[in-house]
N, C-alpha and C positions, 0 to 999 in steps of 0.2 A: 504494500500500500504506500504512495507516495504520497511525502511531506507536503502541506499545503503552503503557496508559499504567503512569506510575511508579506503586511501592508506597507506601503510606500510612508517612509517615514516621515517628517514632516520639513519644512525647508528650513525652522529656525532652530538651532541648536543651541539648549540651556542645561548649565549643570544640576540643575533642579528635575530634568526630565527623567523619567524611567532609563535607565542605561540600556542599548541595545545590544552593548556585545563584552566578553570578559574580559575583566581587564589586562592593560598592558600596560609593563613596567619599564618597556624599552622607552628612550629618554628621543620624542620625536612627534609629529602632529600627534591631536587629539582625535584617537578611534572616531568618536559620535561626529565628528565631522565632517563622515564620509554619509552625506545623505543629498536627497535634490538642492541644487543650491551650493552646495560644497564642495571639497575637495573631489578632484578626479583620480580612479584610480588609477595606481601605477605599480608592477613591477619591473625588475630589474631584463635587459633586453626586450622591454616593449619599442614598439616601433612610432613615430609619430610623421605625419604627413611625408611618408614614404621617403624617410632620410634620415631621419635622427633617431638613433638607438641608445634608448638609455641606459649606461652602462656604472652608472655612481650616483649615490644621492648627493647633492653638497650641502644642505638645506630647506628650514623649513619656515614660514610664518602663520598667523594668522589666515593668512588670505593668498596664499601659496606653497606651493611646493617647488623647490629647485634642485634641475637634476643635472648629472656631466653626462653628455651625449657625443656619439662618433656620427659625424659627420660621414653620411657612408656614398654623398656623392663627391665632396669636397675633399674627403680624407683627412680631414683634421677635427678638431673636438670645439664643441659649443657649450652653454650652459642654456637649460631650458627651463623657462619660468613658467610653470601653468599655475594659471589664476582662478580661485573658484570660480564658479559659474555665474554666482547671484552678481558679481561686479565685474564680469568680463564684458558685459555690456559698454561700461564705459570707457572713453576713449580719453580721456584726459592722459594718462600717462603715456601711451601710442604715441598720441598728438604733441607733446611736448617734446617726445626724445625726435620726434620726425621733424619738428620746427629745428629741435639743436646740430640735426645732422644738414640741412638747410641752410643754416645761416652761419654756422662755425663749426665745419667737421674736424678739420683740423686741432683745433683749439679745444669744443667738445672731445675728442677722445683722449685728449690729455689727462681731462677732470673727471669726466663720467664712462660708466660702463658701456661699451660700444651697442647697439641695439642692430643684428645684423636680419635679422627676418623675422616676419610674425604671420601667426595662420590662426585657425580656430578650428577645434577638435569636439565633435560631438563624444559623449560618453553616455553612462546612465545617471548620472546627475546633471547632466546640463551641457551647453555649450561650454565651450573655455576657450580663452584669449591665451594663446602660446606664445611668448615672446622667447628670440635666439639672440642670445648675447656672448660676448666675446669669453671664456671660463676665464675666474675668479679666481683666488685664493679663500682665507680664512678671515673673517671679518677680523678688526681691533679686539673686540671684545676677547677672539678665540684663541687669537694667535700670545696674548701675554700668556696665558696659560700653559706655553708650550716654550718658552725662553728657558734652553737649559742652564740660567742660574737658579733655575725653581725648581728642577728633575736631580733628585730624588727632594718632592715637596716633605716642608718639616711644617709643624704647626707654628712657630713663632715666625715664618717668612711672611714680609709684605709684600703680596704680589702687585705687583705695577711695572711700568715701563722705566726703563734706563731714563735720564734726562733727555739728552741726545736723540734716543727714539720719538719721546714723548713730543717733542720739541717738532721734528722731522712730520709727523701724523699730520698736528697742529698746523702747520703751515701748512701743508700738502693740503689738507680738506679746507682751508680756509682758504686756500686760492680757487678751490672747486666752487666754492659759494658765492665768493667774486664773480668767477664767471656768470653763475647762473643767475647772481641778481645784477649783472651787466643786461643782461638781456631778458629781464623783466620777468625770472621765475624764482620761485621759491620752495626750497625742497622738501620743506614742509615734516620730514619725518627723521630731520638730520640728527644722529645716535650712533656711538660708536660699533652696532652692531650691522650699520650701514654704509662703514666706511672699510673699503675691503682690500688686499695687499695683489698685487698682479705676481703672475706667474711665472718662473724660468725654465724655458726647454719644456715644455709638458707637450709640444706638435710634435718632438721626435720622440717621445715615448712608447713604446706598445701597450697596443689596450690590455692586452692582459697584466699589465703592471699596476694598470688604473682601474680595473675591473673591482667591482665590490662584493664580496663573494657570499654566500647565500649560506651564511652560518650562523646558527640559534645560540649555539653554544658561544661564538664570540661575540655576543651581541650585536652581530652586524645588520641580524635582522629579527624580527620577534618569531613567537611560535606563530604558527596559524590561525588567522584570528574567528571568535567560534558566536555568534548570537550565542544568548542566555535564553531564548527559548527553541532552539537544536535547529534550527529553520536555515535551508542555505540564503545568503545575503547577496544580494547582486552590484549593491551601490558599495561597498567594500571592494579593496584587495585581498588578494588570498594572504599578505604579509606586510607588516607598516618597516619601513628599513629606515639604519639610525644615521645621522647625515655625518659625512666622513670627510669633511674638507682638505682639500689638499694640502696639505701641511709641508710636507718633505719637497716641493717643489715651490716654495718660498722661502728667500734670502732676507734674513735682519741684517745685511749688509749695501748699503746702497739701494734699501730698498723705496719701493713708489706703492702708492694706494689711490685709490679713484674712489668717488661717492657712487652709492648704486641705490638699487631700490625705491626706483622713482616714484611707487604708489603714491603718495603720498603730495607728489608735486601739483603746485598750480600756477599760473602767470599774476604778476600782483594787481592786473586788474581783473580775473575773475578768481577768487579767493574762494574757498568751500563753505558749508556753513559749519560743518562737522570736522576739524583739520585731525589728524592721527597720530598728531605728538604723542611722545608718551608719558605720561602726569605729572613725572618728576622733571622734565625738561620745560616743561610749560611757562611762559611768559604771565606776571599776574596781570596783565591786562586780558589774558585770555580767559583766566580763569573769574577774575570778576567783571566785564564786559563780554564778553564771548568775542572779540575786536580778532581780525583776522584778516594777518598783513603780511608785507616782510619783514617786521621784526623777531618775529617766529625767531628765525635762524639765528639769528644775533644773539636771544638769548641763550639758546640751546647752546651755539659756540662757545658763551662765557661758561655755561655750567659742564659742559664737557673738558675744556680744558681744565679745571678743578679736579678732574674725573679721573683725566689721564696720567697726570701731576703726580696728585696723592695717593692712587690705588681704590678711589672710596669716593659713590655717587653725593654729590654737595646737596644733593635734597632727597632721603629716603621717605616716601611717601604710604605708608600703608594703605591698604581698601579697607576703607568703614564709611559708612555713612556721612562724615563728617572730613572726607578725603581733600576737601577743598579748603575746609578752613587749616585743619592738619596744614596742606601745603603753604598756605598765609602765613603761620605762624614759626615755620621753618623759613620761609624767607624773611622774618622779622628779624631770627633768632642769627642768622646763619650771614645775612648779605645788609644791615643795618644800613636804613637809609631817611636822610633829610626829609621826606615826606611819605606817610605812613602808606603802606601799600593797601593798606582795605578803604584810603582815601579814593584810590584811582577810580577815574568816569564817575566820579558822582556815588560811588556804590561804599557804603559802609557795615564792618563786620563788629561788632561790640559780643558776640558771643562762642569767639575762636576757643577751641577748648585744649586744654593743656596737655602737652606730650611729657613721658617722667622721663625722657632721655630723647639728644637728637647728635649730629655729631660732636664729638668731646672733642675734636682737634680744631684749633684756630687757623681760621686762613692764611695769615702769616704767617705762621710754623709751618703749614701746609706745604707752601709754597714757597718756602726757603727764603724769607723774607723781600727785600725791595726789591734787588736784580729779579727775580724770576718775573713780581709783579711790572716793573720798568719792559721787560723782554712782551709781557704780552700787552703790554700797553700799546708798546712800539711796533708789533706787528700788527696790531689791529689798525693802525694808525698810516701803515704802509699800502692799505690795503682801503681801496673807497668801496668799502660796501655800506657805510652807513654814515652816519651823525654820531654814534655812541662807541664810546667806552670812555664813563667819567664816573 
């Protein structure tokens, strides 16, 4: 007697819903988000508009999946961004990287991730937007983790960047920002998980060096994934795989990084209403006017380089209810300034509720006192992307 199959799940996924399949402890998208609307599935050597074979994961977010793909008409390797469904509709990021290759190709592939084809790919959850881009290395965030003065990691190490690195990043994504708000865009989601290290020799490699291999035991991919009520699942893959960024084909010597992950972009005369910062990077005029502009970047810029500096995000924001005042009262605490920030646009907070700890380290000590602050004074200063750093 055959199994009846389940019903068509529903497009929005909440961690409040009934779970639909057992868990996975492999560290990589969220299972439930393979439903209409969501992620498309993938395994390893699936084919996509009759060229690109995907042969590694590199990454994951929210609102995609990225995979290293062999180029099997070109003979060289791509990275392929598939976009869930429910926002592959839109064209703003398309549109933006097609305006940059247009008007400064040159110049654009210096700063941003090259965008070399795009198609769209029916699945059983939806259409998707497949962007090919030039492959990547390992974002900021991944690659300090991986600096062998931290191998063999000890509990008392501060992980962070050398000065000299930190410094090299810093410049490098802040001349990418320049660019982009020379020409009137704003990247809107600028994080060091978006700023990513380029590659060396990886086109004369063989795929089977790059190949990701199909093993449970080494974590490289989970077990089979099973619904909770035995029922085969069709919006699923048979296996969620753990993203393996290229590591070993990235130099901390002379190295270059480019901004990528444009989702997130807009030109600064059509601005979003919803921008995809992410809370602790947040400008407070965003957070008490909703105001959404180019100074996004600017601020994000200052609080990252805080980030990169000391090892340690300059605003950790918890989720509770009270998220926004939480982050008002760490920029009281943390960035003291001549006019009270719950003044800004008119809007006032009188009922910020108290945190018992936020960071213990002073920005000055942080920061290795005046030189380091002088150093990022003076590059910001080098650089016209705005009015501000006072």
């Amino acid at each position: 007697m055959s199994i009846p199959s389940p019903p068509t799940p529903s497009s929005k996924a909440s961690i409040d819903d009934e779970p639909r399949f057992e868990p996975i402890t492999l560290l990589c998208e969220w299972v439930e988000g393979y439903r209409p609307g969501g992620y498309h599935p993938v395994v390893l050597s699936d084919v996509f508009n009759n060229q690109y074979k995907v042969i590694r994961k590199l990454g994951e977010g929210s609102y995609s999946t990225v995979w290293l793909a062999r180029d099997q008409k070109k003979s060289g390797y791509v990275a392929l961004k598939i976009l869930v469904s429910e926002i592959s509709g839109s064209t703003t990021e398309v549109r933006i990287l097609r305006h940059i290759t247009q008007v400064a190709l040159v110049e654009g592939t210096q700063h941003i991730t090259r965008l070399l084809n795009e198609f769209e790919h029916p699945g059983p959850n939806g259409v998707h937007k497949c962007l090919v881009f030039e492959p990547m290395g390992p974002s900021v965030n991944t690659m300090v983790e991986e600096l062998p003065q931290f191998k063999p990691r000890r509990r008392e190490m501060k992980v962070r960047y050398p000065l000299w690195m930190a410094k090299s990043i810093l410049k490098q994504s802040l001349q990418g920002l320049v660019f982009l708000h020379r020409n009137g865009i704003s990247h809107g989601d600028f994080q060091p998980g978006n700023i990513l290290f380029t590659l060396n020799n990886v086109e004369s490699t063989p795929e089977d060096l790059l190949r990701q291999e199909e093993d449970v035991e080494a974590d490289s991919i989970s077990p089979p994934i099973r619904r909770l009520d035995g029922k085969q699942d069709k919006w699923a893959p048979r296996y969620l795989c753990a993203a393996q960024p290229l590591l070993t084909f990235t130099s901390t010597e002379g190295f270059k990084v480019k901004l990528s992950d444009m989702g997130g972009v807009y030109f600064f005369t059509d601005p979003p209403k919803r921008p995809v910062t992410p809370r602790g990077l947040r400008a407070p005029e965003l957070i008490l006017t909703g105001v959404v502009n180019n100074t996004l970047d600017v601020w994000s810029f200052g609080c990252i380089l805080f980030e990169l500096i000391t090892g340690q995000p300059l605003f950790c924001v918890p989720y509770s209810e009270m998220k926004d005042d939480d982050h008002l009262l760490s920029l009281t605490i943390q960035v003291p300034s001549p006019t009270s920030y719950s003044s800004i646009g008119g809007h006032r907070r009188s009922t910020l509720r108290p945190r018992e700890s936020y960071l213990t380290v002073s920005l000055e000590e942080s920061l290795q006192g005046k030189n380091l602050l002088c150093w990022s004074r003076n590059l910001w200063k080098s650089h016209s992307i705005g009015q501000a750093w006072t």
